[in-house]
N, C-alpha and C positions, 0 to 999 in steps of 0.2 A: 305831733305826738299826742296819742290820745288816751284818754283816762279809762281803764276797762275795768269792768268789777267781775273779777272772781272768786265765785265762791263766798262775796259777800267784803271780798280786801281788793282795793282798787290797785292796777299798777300800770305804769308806762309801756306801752305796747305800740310801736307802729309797722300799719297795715299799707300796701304796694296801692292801696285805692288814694292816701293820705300822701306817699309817695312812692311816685310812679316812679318805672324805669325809666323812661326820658330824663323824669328831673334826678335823677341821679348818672344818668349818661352828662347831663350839664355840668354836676359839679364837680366828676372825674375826669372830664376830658382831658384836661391837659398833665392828666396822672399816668405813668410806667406803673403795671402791676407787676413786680416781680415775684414768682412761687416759685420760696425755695421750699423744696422737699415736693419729691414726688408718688407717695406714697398711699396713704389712707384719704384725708384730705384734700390733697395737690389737686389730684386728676379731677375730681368731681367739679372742686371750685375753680379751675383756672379752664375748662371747657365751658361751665356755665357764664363765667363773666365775657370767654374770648364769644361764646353764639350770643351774648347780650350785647357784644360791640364796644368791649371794652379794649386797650392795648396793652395783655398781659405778653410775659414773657416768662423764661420758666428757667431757673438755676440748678443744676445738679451737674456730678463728676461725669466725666466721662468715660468710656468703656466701662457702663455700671451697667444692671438688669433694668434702674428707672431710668436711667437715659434713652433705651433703647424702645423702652415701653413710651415715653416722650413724643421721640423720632416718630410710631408707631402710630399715635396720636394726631399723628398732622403738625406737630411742632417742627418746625424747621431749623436747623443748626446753623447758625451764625447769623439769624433772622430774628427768632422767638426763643431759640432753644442756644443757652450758655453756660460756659461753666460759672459756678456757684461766684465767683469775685466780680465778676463781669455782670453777671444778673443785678446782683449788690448796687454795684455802681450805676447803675442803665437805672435801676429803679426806684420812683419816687415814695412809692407804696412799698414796704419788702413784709411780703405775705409768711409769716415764718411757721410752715406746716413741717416742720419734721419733729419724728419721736422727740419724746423728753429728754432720752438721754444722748438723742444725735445733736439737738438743739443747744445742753452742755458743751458736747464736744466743740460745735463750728462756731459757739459765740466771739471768742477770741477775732474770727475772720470777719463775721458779718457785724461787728460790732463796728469796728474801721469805716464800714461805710454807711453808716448814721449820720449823716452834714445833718446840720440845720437845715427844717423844715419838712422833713421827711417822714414819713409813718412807716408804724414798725406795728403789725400784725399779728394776733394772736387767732386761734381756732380753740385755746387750752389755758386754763388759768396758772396751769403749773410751774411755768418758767419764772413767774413774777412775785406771785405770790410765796413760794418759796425760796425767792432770789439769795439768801443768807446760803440755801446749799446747794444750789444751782449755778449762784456768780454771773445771772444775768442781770444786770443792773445798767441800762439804759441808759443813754447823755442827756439831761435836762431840756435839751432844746428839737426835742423830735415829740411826734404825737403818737402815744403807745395804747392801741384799740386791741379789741378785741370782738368776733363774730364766730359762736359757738352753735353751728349747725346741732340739731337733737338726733342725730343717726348717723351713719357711716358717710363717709363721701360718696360710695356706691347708691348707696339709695335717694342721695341730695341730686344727682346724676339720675339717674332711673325718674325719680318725680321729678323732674327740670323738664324730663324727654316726653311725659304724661299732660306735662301741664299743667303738675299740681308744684307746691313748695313745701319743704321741711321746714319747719318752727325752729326760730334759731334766737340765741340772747347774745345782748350786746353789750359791752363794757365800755368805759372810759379810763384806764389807769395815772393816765398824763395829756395836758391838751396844752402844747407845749406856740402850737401857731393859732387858736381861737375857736379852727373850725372842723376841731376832732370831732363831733359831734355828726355835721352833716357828713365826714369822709365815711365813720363808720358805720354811719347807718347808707349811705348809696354803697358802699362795698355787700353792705351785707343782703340789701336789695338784687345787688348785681350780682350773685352765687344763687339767687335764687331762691330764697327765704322766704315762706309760707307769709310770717309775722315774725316781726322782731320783737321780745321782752326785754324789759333791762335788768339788768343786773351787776357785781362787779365783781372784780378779778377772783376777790376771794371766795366770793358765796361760788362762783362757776366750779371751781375748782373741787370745794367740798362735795357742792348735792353730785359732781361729776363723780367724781370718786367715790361716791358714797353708791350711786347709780350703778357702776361696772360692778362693784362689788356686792352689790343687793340685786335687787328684779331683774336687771339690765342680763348678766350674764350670771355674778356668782352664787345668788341664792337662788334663782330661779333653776342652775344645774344640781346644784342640790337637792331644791323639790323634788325637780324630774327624778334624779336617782333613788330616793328615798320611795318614792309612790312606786316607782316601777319593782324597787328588789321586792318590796312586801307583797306585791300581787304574783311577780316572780316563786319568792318562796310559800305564795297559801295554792300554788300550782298552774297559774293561768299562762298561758303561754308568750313567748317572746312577741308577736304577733298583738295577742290582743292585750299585753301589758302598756307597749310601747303607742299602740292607737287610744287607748283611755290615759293615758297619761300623756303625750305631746303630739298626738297627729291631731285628734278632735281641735285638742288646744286653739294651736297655731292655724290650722287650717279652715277651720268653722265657728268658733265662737272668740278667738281675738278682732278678729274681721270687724262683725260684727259689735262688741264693746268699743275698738275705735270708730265707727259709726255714731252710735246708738249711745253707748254708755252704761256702765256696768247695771243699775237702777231697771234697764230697758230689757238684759239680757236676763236676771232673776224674773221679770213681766211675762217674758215670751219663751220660759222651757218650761218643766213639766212642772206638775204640782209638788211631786216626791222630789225630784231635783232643787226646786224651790226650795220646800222645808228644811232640807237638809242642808244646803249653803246658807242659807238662812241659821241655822244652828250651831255651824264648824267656821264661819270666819272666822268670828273670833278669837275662838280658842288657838284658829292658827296665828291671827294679828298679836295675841298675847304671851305665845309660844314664842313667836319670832323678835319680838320689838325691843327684846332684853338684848338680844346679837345687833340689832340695826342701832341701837343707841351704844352698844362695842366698838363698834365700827365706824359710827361717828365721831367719836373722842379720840381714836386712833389716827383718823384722818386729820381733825383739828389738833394732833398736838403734831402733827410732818413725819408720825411714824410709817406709815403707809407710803408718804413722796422719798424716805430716805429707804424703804426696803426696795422700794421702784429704783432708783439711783443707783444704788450699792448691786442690786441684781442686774440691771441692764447693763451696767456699764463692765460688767465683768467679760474677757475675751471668751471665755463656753457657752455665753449665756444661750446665742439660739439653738448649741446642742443638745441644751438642758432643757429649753423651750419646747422643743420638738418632743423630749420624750415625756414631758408633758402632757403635750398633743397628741400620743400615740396613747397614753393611758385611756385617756378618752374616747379618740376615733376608732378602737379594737375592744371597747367596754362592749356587751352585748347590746346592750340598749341602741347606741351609737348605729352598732351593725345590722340589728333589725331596721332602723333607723333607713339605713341605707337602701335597704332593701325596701321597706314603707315605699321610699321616694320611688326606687325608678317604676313599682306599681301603680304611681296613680296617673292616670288618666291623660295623655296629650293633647291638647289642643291642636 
């Protein structure tokens, strides 16, 4: 583990050059990965570790849409591919990727099969750190990690297949056999992780929560909305509202700032462009950081993990999810959106 200074504050970071895949194929070998849930998570990391040469096997119901998607996969049924009690038992590792509120529901079953000596897997700090309303509460004699990939499974899967890695942090909650330490840093090597940082159960869970609901998805859909109605309503069309608001974005100058860096990309656009970001950050960092510190206290006092709870575990919730989803996918914006995409350019 090596000491890295960001930004001027040092922190615990290690890199696949420090520890290689091989030395982390040594100190898993004689480990069962079992991934239950196969969902967001599941598929990225239990393909990355199975083409890293790991012996994962993978727990879900059967006649479900993920089992079949499993099967799909190359998992094989009564080989790699089990129902969720049988994965349990089979596995020395139990990778526990499913939703927050599917992870409430199955604790009861996968808690049974916790023996001594066995690790129990996080991708999410929320089961533990809220354990008071969740009721996941661990047996003393198992080692309880955690490896929180910075992006979907999809993209942990996408750069696995490039060659690159997603930057992922690592917890220690409980090191119940000595050497929770080396497991969850080779586990988190073996998913394919750019670099690992540390951190713990709790801080993951805040800046995660604080992330979905800020830049990550919630505030950044409301930027977008907000830029787009106004150039909408001063007359500019659906067309050129939707490309100066989120196609330039995402398509030509995000790119580029994870390159380069934000510093690099005010250097290299125009000079009026310049000036002008140059004079309106702030005003938005100080418009917005009254909501981002809202939404911090929210999260730190479990209002946020109990609205999550209370809502998911309700039996309507994905019909209400969906319509939702439908506000959004049939907003104009969305729909020029759509159209944006299938115009540009195929390779």
């Amino acid at each position: 583990m090596a000491k890295i200074n960001f930004g001027g504050v040092e922190e615990n970071v290690v890199t696949r050059e420090e520890f290689p895949l091989a030395k982390a194929q040594e100190i898993l070998k004689d480990e069962v990965i079992a991934i239950i849930g196969y969902g967001v998570q599941g598929p990225g990391q239990a393909l990355n570790l199975r083409d890293n040469g790991f012996k994962v096997i993978i727990g879900q119901r059967k006649n479900s849409k993920t089992w079949d998607k499993a099967v799909a996969d190359g998992w094989v049924p009564g080989e790699t591919l089990f129902e969720i009690e049988e994965a349990c038992q089979r596995g020395t590792v139990i990778q526990y990727l499913l939703s927050d509120a599917g992870q409430i529901t199955l604790w009861p079953t996968v808690k049974k099969f916790l023996t001594t000596g066995k690790a129990l897997y996080f991708s999410h700090g929320f089961g533990i750190t809220y354990k008071e309303r969740t009721g996941i509460i661990p047996p003393a004699d198992v080692d309880v990690i955690l490896v929180a990939p910075k992006g979907s499974g999809t993209s942990l899967r996408r750069m696995f297949l490039e060659g690159r890695g997603l930057n992922s942090s690592y917890a220690i909650f409980q090191d119940a056999t000595g050497r929770a330490w080396e497991r969850v840093v080779a586990l988190g090597i073996g998913i394919g992780s750019g670099y690992l940082f540390e951190t713990d159960f709790k801080r993951e869970v805040y800046s995660d929560l604080t992330g979905e609901r800020g830049t990550l998805m919630g505030a950044i859909q409301g930027i977008f909305a907000a830029q787009y109605e106004v150039l909408r309503s001063n007359g500019h069309s659906p067309s050129e509202a939707f490309n100066e608001t989120v196609e330039e974005l995402t398509q030509s100058l995000m790119p580029l700032v994870a390159e380069n860096g934000m510093d690099w990309m005010y250097a290299n656009c125009s000079t009026t462009a310049q000036r002008g970001a140059l004079d309106w950050w702030k005003k938005f960092r100080d418009a917005s950081k009254p909501v981002f510190e809202e939404l911090y206290k929210e999260v730190a006092a479990g209002n946020e993990a109990q609205r999550s709870i209370d809502s998911n575990s309700k039996p309507d919730y994905r019909e209400k999810l969906e319509l939702e989803l439908k506000e959004l996918r049939e907003s104009e914006m969305w729909r020029t959106g759509e159209t944006v995409r299938k115009l540009r350019p195929h390779q």
